[in-house]
C-alpha positions in Angstrom: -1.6 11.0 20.9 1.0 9.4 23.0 2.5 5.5 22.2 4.6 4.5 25.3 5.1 0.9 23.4 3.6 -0.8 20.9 0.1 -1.0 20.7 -0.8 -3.9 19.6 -4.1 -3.7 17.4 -5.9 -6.4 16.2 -7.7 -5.5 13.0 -10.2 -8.2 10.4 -9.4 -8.2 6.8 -12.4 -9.0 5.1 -14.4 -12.1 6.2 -11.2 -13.7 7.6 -10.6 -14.4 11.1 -6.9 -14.5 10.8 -5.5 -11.5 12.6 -2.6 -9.5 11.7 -0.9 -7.1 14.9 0.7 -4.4 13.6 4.1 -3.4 15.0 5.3 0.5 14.7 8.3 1.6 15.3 9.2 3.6 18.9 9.5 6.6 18.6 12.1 6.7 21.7 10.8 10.5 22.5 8.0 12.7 22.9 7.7 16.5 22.5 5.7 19.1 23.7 7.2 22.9 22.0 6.2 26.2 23.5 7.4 28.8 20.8 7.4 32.6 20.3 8.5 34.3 17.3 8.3 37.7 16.3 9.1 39.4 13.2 9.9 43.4 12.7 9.6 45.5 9.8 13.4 44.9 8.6 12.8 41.2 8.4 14.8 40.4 11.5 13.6 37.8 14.3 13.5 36.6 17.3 12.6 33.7 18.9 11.6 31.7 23.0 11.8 28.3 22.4 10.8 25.7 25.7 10.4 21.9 24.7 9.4 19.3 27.2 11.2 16.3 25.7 9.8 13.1 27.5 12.2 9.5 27.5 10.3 7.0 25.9 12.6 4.7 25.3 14.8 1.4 27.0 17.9 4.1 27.5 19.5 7.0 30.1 19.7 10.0 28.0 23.5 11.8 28.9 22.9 14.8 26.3 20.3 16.1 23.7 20.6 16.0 20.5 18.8 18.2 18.1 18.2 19.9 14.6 19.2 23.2 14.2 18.2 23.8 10.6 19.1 27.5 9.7 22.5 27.0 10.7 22.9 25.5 7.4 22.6 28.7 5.8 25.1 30.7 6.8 28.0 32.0 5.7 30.1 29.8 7.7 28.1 26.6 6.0 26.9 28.0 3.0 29.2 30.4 1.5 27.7 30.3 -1.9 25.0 32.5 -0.6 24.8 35.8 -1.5 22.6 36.6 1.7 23.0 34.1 4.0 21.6 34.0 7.2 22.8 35.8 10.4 21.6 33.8 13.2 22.6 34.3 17.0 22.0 32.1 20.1 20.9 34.2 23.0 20.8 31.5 25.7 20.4 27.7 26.1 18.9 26.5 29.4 18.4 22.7 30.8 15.2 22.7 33.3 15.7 26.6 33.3 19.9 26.4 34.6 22.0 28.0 31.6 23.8 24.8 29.9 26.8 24.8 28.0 26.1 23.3 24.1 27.8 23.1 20.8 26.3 24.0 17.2 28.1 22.1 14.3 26.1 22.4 11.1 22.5 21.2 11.9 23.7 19.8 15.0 23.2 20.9 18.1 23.9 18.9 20.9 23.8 19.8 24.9 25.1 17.6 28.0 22.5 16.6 31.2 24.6 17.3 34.2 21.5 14.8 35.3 20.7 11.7 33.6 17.1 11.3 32.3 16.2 7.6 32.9 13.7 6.1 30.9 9.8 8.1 32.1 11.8 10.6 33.0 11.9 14.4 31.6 14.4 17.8 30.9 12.9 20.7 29.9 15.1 22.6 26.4 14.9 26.1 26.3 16.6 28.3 23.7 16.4 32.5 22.6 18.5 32.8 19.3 17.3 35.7 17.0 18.2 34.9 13.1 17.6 36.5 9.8 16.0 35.0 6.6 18.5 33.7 3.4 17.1 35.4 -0.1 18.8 32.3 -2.0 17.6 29.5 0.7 16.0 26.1 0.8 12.5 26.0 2.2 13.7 28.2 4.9 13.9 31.3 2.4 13.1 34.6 1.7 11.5 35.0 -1.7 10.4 38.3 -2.3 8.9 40.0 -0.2 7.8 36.8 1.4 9.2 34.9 4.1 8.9 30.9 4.2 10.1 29.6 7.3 10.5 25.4 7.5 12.5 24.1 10.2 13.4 27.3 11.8 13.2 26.5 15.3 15.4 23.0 17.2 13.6 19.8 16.4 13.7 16.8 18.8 14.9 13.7 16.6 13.4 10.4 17.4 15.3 7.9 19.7 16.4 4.2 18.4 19.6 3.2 20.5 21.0 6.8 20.1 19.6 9.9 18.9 18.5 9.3 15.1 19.7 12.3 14.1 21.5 12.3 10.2 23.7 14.8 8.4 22.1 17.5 6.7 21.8 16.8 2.8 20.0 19.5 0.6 17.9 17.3 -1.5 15.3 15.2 0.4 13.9 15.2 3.7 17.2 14.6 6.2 15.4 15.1 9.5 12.8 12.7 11.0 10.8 13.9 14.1 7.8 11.9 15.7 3.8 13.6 16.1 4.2 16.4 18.9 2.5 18.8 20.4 2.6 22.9 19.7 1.7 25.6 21.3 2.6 28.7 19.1 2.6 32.9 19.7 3.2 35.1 16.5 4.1 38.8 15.9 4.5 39.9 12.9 3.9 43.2 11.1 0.6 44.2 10.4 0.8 44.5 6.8 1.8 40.7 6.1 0.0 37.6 6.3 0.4 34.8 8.4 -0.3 30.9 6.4 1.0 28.4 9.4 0.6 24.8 10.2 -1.9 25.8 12.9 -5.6 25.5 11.8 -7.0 29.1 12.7 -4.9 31.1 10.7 -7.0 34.4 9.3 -6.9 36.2 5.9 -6.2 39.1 6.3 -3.7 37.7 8.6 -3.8 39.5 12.5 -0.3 41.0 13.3 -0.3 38.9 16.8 -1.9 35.3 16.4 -1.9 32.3 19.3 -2.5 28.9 18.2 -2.6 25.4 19.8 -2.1 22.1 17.5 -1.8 18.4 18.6 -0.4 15.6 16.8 1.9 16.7 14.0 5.4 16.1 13.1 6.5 20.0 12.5 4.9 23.5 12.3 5.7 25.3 9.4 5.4 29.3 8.9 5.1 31.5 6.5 5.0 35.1 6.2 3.4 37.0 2.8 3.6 40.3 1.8 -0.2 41.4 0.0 -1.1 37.6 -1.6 -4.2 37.3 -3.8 -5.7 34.1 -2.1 -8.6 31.8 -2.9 -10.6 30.0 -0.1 -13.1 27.1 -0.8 -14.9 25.1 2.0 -14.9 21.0 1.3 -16.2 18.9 4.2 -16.1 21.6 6.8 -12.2 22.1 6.1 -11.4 25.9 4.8 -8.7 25.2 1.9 -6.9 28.3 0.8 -4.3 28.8 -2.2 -2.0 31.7 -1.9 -0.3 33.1 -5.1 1.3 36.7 -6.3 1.9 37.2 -9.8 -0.6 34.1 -11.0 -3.8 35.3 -12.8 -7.2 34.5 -10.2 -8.8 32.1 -12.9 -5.1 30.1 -12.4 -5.6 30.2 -8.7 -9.1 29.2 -8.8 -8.3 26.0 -11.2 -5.6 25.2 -9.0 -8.2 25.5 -5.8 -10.3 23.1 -7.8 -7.8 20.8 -8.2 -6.9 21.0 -4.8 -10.4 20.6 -3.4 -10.6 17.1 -6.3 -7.8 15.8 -4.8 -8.9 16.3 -1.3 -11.9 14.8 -1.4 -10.5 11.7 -3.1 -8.0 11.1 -0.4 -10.8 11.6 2.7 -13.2 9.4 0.7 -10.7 6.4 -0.4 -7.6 7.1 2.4 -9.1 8.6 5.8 -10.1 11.8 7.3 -7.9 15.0 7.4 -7.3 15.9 11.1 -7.3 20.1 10.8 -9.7 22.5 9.7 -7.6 24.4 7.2 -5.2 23.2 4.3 -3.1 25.6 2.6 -1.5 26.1 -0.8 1.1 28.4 -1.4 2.5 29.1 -4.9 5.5 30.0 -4.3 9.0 28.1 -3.3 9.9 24.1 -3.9 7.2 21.4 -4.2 7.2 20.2 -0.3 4.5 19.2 2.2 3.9 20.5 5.9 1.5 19.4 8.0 -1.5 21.2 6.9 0.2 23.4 4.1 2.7 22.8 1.2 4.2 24.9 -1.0 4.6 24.2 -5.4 6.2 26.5 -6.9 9.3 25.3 -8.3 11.0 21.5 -8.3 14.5 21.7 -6.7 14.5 25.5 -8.2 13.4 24.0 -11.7 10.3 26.5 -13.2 7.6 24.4 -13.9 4.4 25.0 -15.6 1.0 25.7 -14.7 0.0 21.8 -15.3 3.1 20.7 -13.7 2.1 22.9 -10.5 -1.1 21.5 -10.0 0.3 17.7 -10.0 2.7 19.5 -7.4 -0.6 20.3 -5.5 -1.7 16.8 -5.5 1.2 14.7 -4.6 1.9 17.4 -1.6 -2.1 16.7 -0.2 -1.5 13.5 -0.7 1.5 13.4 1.6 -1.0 15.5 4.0 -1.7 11.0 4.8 1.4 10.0 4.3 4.3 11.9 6.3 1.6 13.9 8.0 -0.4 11.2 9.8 1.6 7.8 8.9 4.9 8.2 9.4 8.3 7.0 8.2 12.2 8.1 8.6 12.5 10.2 5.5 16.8 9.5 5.9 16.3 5.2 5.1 12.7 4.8 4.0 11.9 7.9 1.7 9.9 5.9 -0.7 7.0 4.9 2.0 6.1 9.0 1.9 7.3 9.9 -1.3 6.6 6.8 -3.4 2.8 5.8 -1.9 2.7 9.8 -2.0 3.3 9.5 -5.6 1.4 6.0 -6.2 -2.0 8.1 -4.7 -1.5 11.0 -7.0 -1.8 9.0 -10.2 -4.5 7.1 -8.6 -6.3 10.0 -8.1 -5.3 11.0 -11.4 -6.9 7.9 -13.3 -10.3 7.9 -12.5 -12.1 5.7 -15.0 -9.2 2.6 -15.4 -9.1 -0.4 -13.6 -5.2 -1.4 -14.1 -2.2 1.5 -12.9 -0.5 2.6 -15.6 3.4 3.4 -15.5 6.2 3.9 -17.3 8.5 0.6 -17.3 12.3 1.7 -15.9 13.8 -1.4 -15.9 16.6 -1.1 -17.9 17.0 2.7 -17.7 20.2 2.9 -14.8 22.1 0.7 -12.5 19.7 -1.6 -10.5 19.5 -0.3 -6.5 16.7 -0.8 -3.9 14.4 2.6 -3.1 15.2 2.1 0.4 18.5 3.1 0.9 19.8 5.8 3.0 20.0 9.2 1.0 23.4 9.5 1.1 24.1 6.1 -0.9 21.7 7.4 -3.5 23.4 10.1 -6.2 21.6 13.6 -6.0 21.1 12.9 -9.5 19.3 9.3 -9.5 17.8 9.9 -6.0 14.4 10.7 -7.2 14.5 7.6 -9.9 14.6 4.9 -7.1 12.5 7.0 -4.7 10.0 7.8 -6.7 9.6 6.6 -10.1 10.7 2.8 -9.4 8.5 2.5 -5.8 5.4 3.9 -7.5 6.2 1.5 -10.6 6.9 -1.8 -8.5 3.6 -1.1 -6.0 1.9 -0.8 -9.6 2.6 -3.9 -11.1 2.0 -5.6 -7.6 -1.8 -4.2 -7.7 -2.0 -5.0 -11.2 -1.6 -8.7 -10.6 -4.3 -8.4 -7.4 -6.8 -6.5 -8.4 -5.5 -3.3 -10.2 -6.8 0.2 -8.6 -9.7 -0.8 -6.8 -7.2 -3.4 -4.2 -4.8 -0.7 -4.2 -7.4 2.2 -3.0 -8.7 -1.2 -0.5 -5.4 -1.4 0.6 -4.2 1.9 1.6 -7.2 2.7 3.0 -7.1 -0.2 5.5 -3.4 0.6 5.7 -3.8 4.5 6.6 -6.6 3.0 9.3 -3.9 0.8 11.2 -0.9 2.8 11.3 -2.2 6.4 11.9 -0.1 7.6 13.8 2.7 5.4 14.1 5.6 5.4 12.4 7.0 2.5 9.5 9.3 1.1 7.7 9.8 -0.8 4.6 9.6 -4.1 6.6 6.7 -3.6 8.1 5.0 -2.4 5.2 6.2 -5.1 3.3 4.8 -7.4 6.2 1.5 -5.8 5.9 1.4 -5.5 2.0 2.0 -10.1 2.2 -0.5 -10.7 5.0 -3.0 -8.4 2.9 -2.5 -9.8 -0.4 -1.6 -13.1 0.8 1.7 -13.5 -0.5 3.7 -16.2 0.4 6.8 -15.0 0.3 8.6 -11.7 -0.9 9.5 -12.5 -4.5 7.5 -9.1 -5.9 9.8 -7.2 -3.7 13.1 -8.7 -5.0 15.6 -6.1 -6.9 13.6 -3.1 -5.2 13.7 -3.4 -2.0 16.4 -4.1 0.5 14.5 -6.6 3.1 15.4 -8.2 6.9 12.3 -9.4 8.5 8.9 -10.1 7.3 7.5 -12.9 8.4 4.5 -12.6 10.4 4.3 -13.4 14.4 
């Protein structure tokens, strides 16, 4: 689904007839990927990139931009790797014309001999092949098994300048906008292919094509003999993929899993893809259409702790995967109403939100800063734990849970799709409570503008 501005959408909150018009934020760029990867037996792969990257926005574009993830584990940037990643660039073309470009940590960036004006187009093509890092983040070999996030070049959104941020290896430091995929795999026949695409098989085909509209990212995995669980809710196949875990732990967490599921479709929205996947294995993190719980910043957890994990990562399966935000300045609007929906979920019979008061427990700081003025060791504090706890004392005082599952419910409705940020949901969050000025978000939240127009 394409925005080429703002849509404004007029929706009725209750029997009101005031109207409130939301306003998203541009994207600046749209993306269509083309990708072939293939795998052989010694772990080694090689990959066609073509993206058709479409100017949306009020500027000439002079050069691209881009996210080149695995670069970030090499030797070269990550020398405390015991097996980093080889990786090697092949060829870089601009509307098929070999193009000169230059690769400085996650950064790639290539010059436009030609100008794209606003509507216009270029056409990004790159071969690299690359290997896998044991030791890793998300893009990781674990095992036998091969989890590949952000292994191909990512288009960053466009707001006066590519919106592209350094690389930081806790949180979410790359923000793309809903694109389309088009996807060839080969791998060897004895592994299993979990992806982002909705047709995936078990046992996985060696050579798979898929086609997916709409999401933000396509993530890949590769596993080497799984034990797997599959349960059908609401016509949507979800699967939970485990090694060492007993089946009776693999089918609580599919029950869990399935729970959670259904609560978000019945009190959020509907889930866009016909498969959701669960993989045991590698750090708590979403994808659209899988996530991964296996470990919390390479903390063990336990066999509870894994199946909260599961929920808060479905949960982002809404928001990240279908209302989006710039994980870099507003992490708390995925990570905190992530968060705030998985304890809803997880109090089922009480009427107020309970939550742990952290008032006094550090140095006072809005959630919504940029990541890198947060320590690595508070980050999650503000993020997380003091977003969920302001939003709960908000609903307590309008209505406790039943406002708050009203609320994001008419708030996943209006912004599917589009992106936000903490002003606009702020905006939203008075006109919907009918708050009169932003006193509950004092101390929290770092505010400009949200008065409605």
């Amino acid at each position: 689904m394409w925005f080429l501005y703002v849509l404004s959408i007029i929706i009725l909150i209750g029997c009101s007839d005031v109207v409130f018009n939301p306003q998203e934020v541009p994207a600046g760029s749209q993306s269509d990927y083309n990708m072939k990867l293939s795998m052989d037996t010694n772990g080694r792969f090689s990959a066609d990139v073509s993206i058709d990257i479409l100017n949306v926005s009020n500027e000439k574009w002079d050069e691209l931009k881009l996210y080149f993830i695995p670069n970030m584990f090499t030797s070269e940037n990550a020398p405390q790797l015991n097996t980093p990643s080889e990786i090697g660039i092949e060829s870089v073309k601009i509307d098929n014309i070999d193009s000169s470009y230059s690769l400085e940590k996650d950064t790639l960036k290539v010059p436009l001999k030609s100008s794209v004006s606003p509507n216009g187009s270029v056409k990004f093509q790159m071969k690299y092949h690359f290997t896998v890092p044991s030791d890793g983040f998300r893009f990781e070999k674990i095992d036998s098994n091969y989890h590949l996030a952000q292994w191909y070049p990512m288009v960053p959104t466009y707001q006066k300048g590519w919106n592209k941020q350094a690389y930081r290896s806790k949180g979410e430091t790359y923000h793309t906008t809903f694109s389309n995929f088009n996807g060839t795999f080969d791998i060897p026949k004895d592994y299993t292919l979990v992806t982002t695409f909705d047709e995936d098989s078990y046992p996985g085909r060696s050579s798979n094509s898929f086609k997916i509209e709409n999401v933000k990212e396509i993530f890949v995995a590769i596993l080497k003999d799984p034990k797997v669980i599959q349960k059908e809710s609401n016509n949507v196949n979800i699967r939970v993929f485990g090694k060492d875990e007993s089946e009776e732990f693999l089918d609580e967490v599919a029950e869990t899993a399935v729970e959670s599921f259904n609560y978000f479709q019945r009190n959020i929205g509907p889930y866009p893809h016909k498969q959701l996947d669960i993989i045991l294995d590698g750090p708590g993190m979403e994808y659209p259409g899988a996530v991964t719980a296996g470990s919390i910043y390479g903390r063990s957890v336990t066999n509870k702790e894994i199946k909260t994990i599961v929920i808060h990562e479905i949960a982002h399966q809404w928001f990240y995967g279908m209302v989006s935000n710039d994980p870099y300045t507003d992490a708390w609007l995925d990570e905190g109403i992530a968060e705030f929906a998985t304890y809803l979920f997880l109090m089922p019979n009480e009427k107020e939100i309970r939550y742990l008061d952290l008032s006094d427990s550090e140095e006072p700081m809005p959630s919504n800063l940029p990541l890198h003025e947060y320590s690595k060791s508070l980050q999650s504090n503000y993020i997380y734990g003091q977003s969920f706890t302001n939003l709960a004392k908000i609903f307590n005082q309008h209505g406790g849970k039943q406002t708050a599952e009203d609320f994001f419910k008419r708030y996943f409705t209006l912004y599917k799709y589009k992106e936000v940020d903490t002003d606009e949901f702020v905006r939203f969050m008075k006109f919907y409570l009918e708050l009169e000025d932003d006193a509950l978000f004092e101390g929290w939240l770092e505010l400009g503008n949200t008065e409605n127009e």
